[in-house]
VOFI-230328 format. One record per residue (C-alpha): residue number from 1; residue in one letter; y, z, x. Coordinates in pm, 1 decimal. Each point is the difference from the previous one (the first is absolute). Example, Ala and Ser with C-alpha at 12.3 -4.5 7.8 and 13.67 -1.06 7.14 Angstrom:
// VOFI-230328
{1, A, {-450.0, 780.0, 1230.0}}
{2, S, {344.0, -66.0, 137.0}}
***
This chain:
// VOFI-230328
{1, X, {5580.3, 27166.9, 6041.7}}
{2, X, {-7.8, 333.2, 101.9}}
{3, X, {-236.3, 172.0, 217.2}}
{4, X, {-336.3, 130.5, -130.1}}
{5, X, {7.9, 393.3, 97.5}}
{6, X, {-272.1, 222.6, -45.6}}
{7, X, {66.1, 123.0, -353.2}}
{8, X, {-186.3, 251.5, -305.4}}
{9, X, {-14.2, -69.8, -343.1}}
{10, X, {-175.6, 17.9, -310.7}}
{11, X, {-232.1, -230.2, -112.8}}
{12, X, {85.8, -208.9, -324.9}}
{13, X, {-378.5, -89.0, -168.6}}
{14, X, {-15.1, -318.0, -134.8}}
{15, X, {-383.9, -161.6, -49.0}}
{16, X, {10.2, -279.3, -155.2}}
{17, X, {-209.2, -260.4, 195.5}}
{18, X, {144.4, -428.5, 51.1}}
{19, X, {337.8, 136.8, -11.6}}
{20, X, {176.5, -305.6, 50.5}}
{21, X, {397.9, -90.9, 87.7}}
{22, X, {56.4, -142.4, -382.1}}
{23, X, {-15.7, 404.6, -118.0}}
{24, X, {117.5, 129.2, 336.8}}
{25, X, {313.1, -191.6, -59.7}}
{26, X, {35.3, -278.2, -276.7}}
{27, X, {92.5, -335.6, 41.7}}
{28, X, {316.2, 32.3, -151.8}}
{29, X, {158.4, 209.6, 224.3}}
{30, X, {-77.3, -264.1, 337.8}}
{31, X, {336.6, -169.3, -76.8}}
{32, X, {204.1, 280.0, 230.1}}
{33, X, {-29.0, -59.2, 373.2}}
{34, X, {117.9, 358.7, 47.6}}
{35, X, {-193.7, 320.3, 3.1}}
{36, X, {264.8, 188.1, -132.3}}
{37, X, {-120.0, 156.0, -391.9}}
{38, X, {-391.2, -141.7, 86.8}}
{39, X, {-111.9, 408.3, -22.8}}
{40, X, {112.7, -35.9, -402.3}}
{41, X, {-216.4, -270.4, -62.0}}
{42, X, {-260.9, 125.1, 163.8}}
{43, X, {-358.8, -0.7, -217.2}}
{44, X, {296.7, -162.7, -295.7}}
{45, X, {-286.8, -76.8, -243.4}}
{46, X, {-192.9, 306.9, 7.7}}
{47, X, {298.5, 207.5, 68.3}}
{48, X, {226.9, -41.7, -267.7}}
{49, X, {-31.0, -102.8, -415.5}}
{50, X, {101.9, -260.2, -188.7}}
{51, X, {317.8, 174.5, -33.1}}
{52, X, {55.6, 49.8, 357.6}}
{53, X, {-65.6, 400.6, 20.2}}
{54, X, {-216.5, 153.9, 230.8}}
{55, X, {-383.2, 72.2, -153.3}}
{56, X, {-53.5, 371.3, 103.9}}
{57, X, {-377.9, -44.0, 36.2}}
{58, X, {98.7, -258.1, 316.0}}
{59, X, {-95.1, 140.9, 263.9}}
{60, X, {320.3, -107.4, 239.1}}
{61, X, {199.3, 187.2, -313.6}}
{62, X, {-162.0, 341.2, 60.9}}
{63, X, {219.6, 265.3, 71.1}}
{64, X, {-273.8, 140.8, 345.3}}
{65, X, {37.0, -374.4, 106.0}}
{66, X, {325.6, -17.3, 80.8}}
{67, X, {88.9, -79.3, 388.3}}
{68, X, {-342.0, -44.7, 102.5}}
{69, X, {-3.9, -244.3, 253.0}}
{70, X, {-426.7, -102.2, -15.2}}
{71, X, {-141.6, -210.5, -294.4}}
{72, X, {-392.8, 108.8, 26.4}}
{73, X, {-100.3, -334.4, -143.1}}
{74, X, {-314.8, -210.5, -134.6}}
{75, X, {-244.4, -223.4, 167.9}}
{76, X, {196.9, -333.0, 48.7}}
{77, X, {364.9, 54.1, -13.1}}
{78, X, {239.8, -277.0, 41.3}}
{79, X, {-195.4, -252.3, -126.4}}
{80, X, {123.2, -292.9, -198.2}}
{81, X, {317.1, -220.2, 185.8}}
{82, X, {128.5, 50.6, 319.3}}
{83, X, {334.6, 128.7, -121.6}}
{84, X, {191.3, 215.9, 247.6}}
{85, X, {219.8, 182.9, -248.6}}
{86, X, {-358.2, 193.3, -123.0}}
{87, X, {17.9, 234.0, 351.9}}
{88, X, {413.0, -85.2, -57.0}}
{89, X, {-14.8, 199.3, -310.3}}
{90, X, {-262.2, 278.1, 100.0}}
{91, X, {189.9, 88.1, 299.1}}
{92, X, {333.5, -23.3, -196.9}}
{93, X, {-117.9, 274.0, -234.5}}
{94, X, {-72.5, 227.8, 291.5}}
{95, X, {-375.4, -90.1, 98.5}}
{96, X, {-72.2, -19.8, 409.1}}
{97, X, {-412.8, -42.0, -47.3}}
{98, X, {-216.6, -131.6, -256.9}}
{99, X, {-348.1, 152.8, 64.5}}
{100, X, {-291.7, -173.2, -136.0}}
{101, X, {-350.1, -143.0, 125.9}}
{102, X, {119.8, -345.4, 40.7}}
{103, X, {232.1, -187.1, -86.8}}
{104, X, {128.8, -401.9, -61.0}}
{105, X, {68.9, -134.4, 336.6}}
{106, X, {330.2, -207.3, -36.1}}
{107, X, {107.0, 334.5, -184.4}}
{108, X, {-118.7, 228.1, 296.2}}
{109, X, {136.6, -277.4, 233.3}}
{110, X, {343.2, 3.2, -223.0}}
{111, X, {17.1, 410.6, -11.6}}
{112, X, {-33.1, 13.3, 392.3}}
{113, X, {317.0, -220.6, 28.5}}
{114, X, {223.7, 195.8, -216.9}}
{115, X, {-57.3, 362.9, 97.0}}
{116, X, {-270.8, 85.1, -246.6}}
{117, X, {-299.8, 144.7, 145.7}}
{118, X, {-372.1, -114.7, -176.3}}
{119, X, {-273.5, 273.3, 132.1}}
{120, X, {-327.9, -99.1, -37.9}}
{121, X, {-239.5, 285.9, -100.4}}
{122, X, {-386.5, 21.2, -58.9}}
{123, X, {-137.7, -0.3, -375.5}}
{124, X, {-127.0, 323.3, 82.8}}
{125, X, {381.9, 150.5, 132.6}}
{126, X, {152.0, -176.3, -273.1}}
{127, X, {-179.0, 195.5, -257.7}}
{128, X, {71.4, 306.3, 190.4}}
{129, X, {343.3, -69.1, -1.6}}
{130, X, {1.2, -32.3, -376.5}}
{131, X, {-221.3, 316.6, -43.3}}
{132, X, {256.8, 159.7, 235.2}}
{133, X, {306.5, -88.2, -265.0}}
{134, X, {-191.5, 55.7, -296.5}}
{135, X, {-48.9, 400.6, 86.5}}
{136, X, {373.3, 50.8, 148.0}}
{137, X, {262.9, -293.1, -76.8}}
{138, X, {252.6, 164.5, 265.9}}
{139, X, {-267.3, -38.2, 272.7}}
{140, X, {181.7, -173.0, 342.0}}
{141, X, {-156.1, -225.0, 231.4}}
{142, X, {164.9, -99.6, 288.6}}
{143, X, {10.1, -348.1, 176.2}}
{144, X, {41.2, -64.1, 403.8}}
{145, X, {4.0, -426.7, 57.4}}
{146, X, {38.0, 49.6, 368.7}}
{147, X, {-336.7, 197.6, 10.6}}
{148, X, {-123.5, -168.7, -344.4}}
{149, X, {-96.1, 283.8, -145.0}}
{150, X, {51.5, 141.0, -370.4}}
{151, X, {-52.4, 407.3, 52.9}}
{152, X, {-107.3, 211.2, -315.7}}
{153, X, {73.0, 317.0, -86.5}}
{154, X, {-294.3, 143.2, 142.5}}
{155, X, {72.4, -102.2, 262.4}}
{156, X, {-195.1, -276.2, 43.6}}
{157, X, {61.8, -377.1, 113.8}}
{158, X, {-88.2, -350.1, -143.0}}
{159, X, {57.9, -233.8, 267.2}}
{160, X, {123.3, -341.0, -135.0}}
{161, X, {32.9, -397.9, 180.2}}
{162, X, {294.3, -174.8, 43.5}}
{163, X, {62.9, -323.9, 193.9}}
{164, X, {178.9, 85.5, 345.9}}
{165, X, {302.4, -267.9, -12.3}}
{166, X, {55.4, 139.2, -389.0}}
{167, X, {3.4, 357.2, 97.2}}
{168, X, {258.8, -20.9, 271.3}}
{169, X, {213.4, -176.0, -231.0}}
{170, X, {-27.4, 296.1, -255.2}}
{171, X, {3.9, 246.0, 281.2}}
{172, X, {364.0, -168.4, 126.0}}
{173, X, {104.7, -118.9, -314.2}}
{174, X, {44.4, -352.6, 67.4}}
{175, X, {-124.3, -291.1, -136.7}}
{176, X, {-165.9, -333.4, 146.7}}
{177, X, {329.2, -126.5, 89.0}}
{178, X, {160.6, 331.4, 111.9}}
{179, X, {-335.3, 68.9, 206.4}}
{180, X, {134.5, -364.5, 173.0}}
{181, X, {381.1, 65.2, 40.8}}
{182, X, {-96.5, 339.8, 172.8}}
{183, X, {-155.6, -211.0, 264.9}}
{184, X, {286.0, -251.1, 15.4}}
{185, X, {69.5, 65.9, 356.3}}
{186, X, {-318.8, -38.9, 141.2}}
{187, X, {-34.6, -334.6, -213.6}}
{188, X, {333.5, -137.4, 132.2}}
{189, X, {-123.2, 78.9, 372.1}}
{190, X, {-290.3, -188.6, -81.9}}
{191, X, {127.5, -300.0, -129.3}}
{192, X, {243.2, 13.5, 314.9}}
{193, X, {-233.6, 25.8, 222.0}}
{194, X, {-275.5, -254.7, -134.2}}
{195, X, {189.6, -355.8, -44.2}}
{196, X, {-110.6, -153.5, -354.6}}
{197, X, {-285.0, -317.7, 16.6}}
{198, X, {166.2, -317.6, 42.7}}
{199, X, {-55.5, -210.0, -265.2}}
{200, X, {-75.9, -375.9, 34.8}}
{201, X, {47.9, -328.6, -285.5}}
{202, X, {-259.0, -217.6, -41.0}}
***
Protein backbone atom coordinates (compact mmCIF):
# COMPACT_ATOMS: atom_id res chain seq x y z
CA UNK A 1 0.00 0.00 0.00
CA UNK A 2 1.43 3.07 -0.82
CA UNK A 3 1.56 6.17 1.09
CA UNK A 4 -1.39 8.63 1.16
CA UNK A 5 0.27 12.11 -0.06
CA UNK A 6 -1.44 15.22 -0.13
CA UNK A 7 -2.94 15.14 -3.62
CA UNK A 8 -5.64 17.48 -6.14
CA UNK A 9 -8.13 16.19 -8.23
CA UNK A 10 -11.37 16.50 -9.72
CA UNK A 11 -14.34 15.45 -8.30
CA UNK A 12 -16.34 12.53 -10.08
CA UNK A 13 -20.38 13.26 -9.03
CA UNK A 14 -22.15 10.36 -8.41
CA UNK A 15 -25.63 10.77 -6.12
CA UNK A 16 -27.26 8.02 -5.96
CA UNK A 17 -28.14 7.30 -2.26
CA UNK A 18 -27.83 3.10 -0.53
CA UNK A 19 -25.13 2.57 -2.93
CA UNK A 20 -24.29 -0.76 -1.95
CA UNK A 21 -21.08 -3.28 -2.82
CA UNK A 22 -23.49 -5.62 -5.20
CA UNK A 23 -23.37 -2.40 -7.92
CA UNK A 24 -20.02 -1.13 -6.67
CA UNK A 25 -18.63 -4.41 -7.71
CA UNK A 26 -20.85 -7.55 -8.56
CA UNK A 27 -20.74 -10.74 -7.10
CA UNK A 28 -19.37 -12.36 -9.90
CA UNK A 29 -16.25 -10.87 -10.05
CA UNK A 30 -15.28 -11.95 -5.95
CA UNK A 31 -13.77 -15.20 -7.34
CA UNK A 32 -10.11 -13.33 -8.00
CA UNK A 33 -8.05 -12.84 -4.86
CA UNK A 34 -6.01 -10.29 -6.81
CA UNK A 35 -6.59 -6.64 -7.38
CA UNK A 36 -5.07 -6.66 -10.54
CA UNK A 37 -8.09 -5.64 -13.56
CA UNK A 38 -10.70 -4.71 -10.34
CA UNK A 39 -10.64 -0.78 -11.92
CA UNK A 40 -12.52 -2.54 -15.22
CA UNK A 41 -15.15 -3.90 -13.32
CA UNK A 42 -15.67 -1.19 -11.45
CA UNK A 43 -19.66 0.07 -11.28
CA UNK A 44 -19.84 -3.42 -14.10
CA UNK A 45 -23.67 -3.21 -14.10
CA UNK A 46 -24.25 0.34 -14.58
CA UNK A 47 -21.15 0.77 -16.53
CA UNK A 48 -21.35 -1.29 -19.39
CA UNK A 49 -24.51 -2.94 -21.77
CA UNK A 50 -25.64 -6.06 -22.39
CA UNK A 51 -23.13 -6.23 -25.03
CA UNK A 52 -20.29 -5.27 -22.93
CA UNK A 53 -19.65 -1.54 -24.39
CA UNK A 54 -19.33 1.34 -22.39
CA UNK A 55 -22.91 3.49 -21.98
CA UNK A 56 -21.70 7.11 -22.75
CA UNK A 57 -24.31 8.68 -20.42
CA UNK A 58 -22.19 6.73 -17.37
CA UNK A 59 -20.82 8.98 -15.66
CA UNK A 60 -17.22 7.04 -14.96
CA UNK A 61 -17.35 6.93 -19.12
CA UNK A 62 -17.28 10.74 -19.53
CA UNK A 63 -14.58 12.05 -21.36
CA UNK A 64 -13.98 15.36 -18.18
CA UNK A 65 -13.95 12.26 -15.79
CA UNK A 66 -11.12 10.70 -16.71
CA UNK A 67 -8.16 10.47 -13.94
CA UNK A 68 -10.08 12.01 -11.30
CA UNK A 69 -9.07 10.54 -8.27
CA UNK A 70 -12.50 11.74 -5.80
CA UNK A 71 -15.95 10.00 -6.24
CA UNK A 72 -18.34 12.91 -4.65
CA UNK A 73 -20.81 10.26 -3.60
CA UNK A 74 -24.48 9.73 -2.03
CA UNK A 75 -25.70 9.43 1.46
CA UNK A 76 -24.79 5.77 2.45
CA UNK A 77 -22.11 4.41 0.32
CA UNK A 78 -20.80 0.99 0.77
CA UNK A 79 -23.65 -0.46 2.02
CA UNK A 80 -24.77 -3.97 1.38
CA UNK A 81 -21.83 -6.96 2.24
CA UNK A 82 -18.71 -6.45 3.70
CA UNK A 83 -16.76 -7.28 0.56
CA UNK A 84 -13.25 -5.85 0.39
CA UNK A 85 -12.82 -5.95 -3.37
CA UNK A 86 -15.72 -2.84 -3.45
CA UNK A 87 -12.74 -0.16 -2.10
CA UNK A 88 -10.34 -3.04 -4.12
CA UNK A 89 -11.96 -1.99 -7.27
CA UNK A 90 -12.51 1.86 -6.59
CA UNK A 91 -8.99 2.35 -5.77
CA UNK A 92 -7.92 0.07 -8.72
CA UNK A 93 -9.61 2.43 -11.17
CA UNK A 94 -7.68 5.36 -9.78
CA UNK A 95 -9.97 6.66 -6.80
CA UNK A 96 -7.90 7.77 -3.37
CA UNK A 97 -11.28 9.34 -1.50
CA UNK A 98 -14.83 8.72 -1.67
CA UNK A 99 -16.55 11.86 -0.24
CA UNK A 100 -19.96 11.53 1.03
CA UNK A 101 -22.02 12.33 4.34
CA UNK A 102 -21.75 8.92 5.71
CA UNK A 103 -21.10 6.01 4.85
CA UNK A 104 -21.56 1.86 5.70
CA UNK A 105 -19.22 1.15 8.46
CA UNK A 106 -17.58 -2.30 7.58
CA UNK A 107 -17.18 -0.42 4.11
CA UNK A 108 -15.55 2.75 5.75
CA UNK A 109 -13.74 0.27 8.12
CA UNK A 110 -12.70 -1.89 4.80
CA UNK A 111 -11.64 1.45 2.66
CA UNK A 112 -9.31 2.61 5.61
CA UNK A 113 -7.38 -0.74 5.33
CA UNK A 114 -6.69 -0.68 1.72
CA UNK A 115 -5.58 2.88 0.96
CA UNK A 116 -8.91 4.37 0.08
CA UNK A 117 -9.78 7.39 1.91
CA UNK A 118 -13.88 7.85 3.00
CA UNK A 119 -14.33 11.79 3.98
CA UNK A 120 -17.18 12.48 5.78
CA UNK A 121 -18.85 15.84 4.85
CA UNK A 122 -21.97 17.78 6.21
CA UNK A 123 -25.39 17.61 4.15
CA UNK A 124 -24.97 21.14 3.82
CA UNK A 125 -20.99 20.83 2.20
CA UNK A 126 -22.09 17.98 0.31
CA UNK A 127 -24.57 19.92 -1.63
CA UNK A 128 -22.06 22.58 -2.06
CA UNK A 129 -19.77 20.31 -3.42
CA UNK A 130 -22.28 19.18 -6.01
CA UNK A 131 -23.37 22.84 -6.77
CA UNK A 132 -19.60 23.45 -7.08
CA UNK A 133 -19.32 20.60 -10.08
CA UNK A 134 -22.49 21.35 -11.57
CA UNK A 135 -21.29 25.15 -12.63
CA UNK A 136 -17.51 24.08 -13.62
CA UNK A 137 -16.84 20.15 -14.06
CA UNK A 138 -12.89 20.89 -14.14
CA UNK A 139 -13.15 22.50 -10.67
CA UNK A 140 -10.05 20.92 -8.23
CA UNK A 141 -10.24 20.32 -4.71
CA UNK A 142 -7.43 19.32 -2.93
CA UNK A 143 -7.07 16.74 -0.03
CA UNK A 144 -4.32 16.91 3.02
CA UNK A 145 -4.98 13.43 5.47
CA UNK A 146 -2.19 14.49 7.73
CA UNK A 147 -4.06 17.83 8.50
CA UNK A 148 -7.60 16.24 7.41
CA UNK A 149 -8.53 18.77 5.46
CA UNK A 150 -10.21 18.87 1.83
CA UNK A 151 -9.24 22.67 0.52
CA UNK A 152 -11.53 24.27 -2.27
CA UNK A 153 -10.78 26.38 -4.78
CA UNK A 154 -11.63 29.35 -2.99
CA UNK A 155 -9.66 28.73 -0.94
CA UNK A 156 -11.47 27.46 1.65
CA UNK A 157 -11.22 24.24 3.99
CA UNK A 158 -13.64 21.40 5.06
CA UNK A 159 -12.07 19.76 7.85
CA UNK A 160 -12.90 15.98 7.90
CA UNK A 161 -12.48 12.87 10.97
CA UNK A 162 -10.51 10.06 10.68
CA UNK A 163 -9.60 7.46 13.34
CA UNK A 164 -5.86 8.08 14.58
CA UNK A 165 -4.43 4.31 14.30
CA UNK A 166 -6.20 4.33 10.52
CA UNK A 167 -4.66 7.54 9.50
CA UNK A 168 -1.09 6.71 10.31
CA UNK A 169 -1.48 3.66 8.43
CA UNK A 170 -2.60 5.71 5.28
CA UNK A 171 -0.14 8.39 6.13
CA UNK A 172 2.88 5.47 6.08
CA UNK A 173 1.31 3.25 3.85
CA UNK A 174 1.19 0.22 5.82
CA UNK A 175 -1.31 -1.93 6.83
CA UNK A 176 -2.38 -3.59 10.31
CA UNK A 177 0.26 -6.07 9.96
CA UNK A 178 2.96 -3.82 8.39
CA UNK A 179 2.05 -1.13 11.20
CA UNK A 180 3.23 -4.46 13.56
CA UNK A 181 6.41 -5.69 11.68
CA UNK A 182 7.67 -1.97 11.78
CA UNK A 183 7.74 -2.38 15.48
CA UNK A 184 9.28 -5.87 15.40
CA UNK A 185 12.25 -4.85 17.34
CA UNK A 186 10.77 -3.29 20.11
CA UNK A 187 8.31 -6.42 20.33
CA UNK A 188 11.23 -8.92 20.32
CA UNK A 189 12.95 -6.81 23.26
CA UNK A 190 9.86 -7.15 24.99
CA UNK A 191 9.20 -10.60 24.86
CA UNK A 192 13.02 -10.97 25.90
CA UNK A 193 12.84 -9.10 28.54
CA UNK A 194 9.36 -10.20 30.13
CA UNK A 195 9.56 -14.22 30.59
CA UNK A 196 6.08 -15.77 29.29
CA UNK A 197 3.35 -17.00 32.33
CA UNK A 198 4.04 -20.40 33.35
CA UNK A 199 1.40 -22.49 32.70
CA UNK A 200 0.15 -25.20 35.13
CA UNK A 201 -2.16 -28.85 34.40
CA UNK A 202 -4.83 -29.50 36.41
Amino acid sequence: MEPLQPFSSRLVPMPAENVDTDQIIPARFLKTTDKAGLGDNLFADWRYDSTGEPKPDFVLNQPENVGAQILLAGDNFGCGSSREHAPWALTAFGFKAVISTSFADIFRNNSLKNGLLPITVDAATHRELFEMIAADAQAVVAVDLASQTVRLPDGRTIVFPIDGFAKECLVEGVDELGYLLKHETAIAAYEARVPAPVRTLG
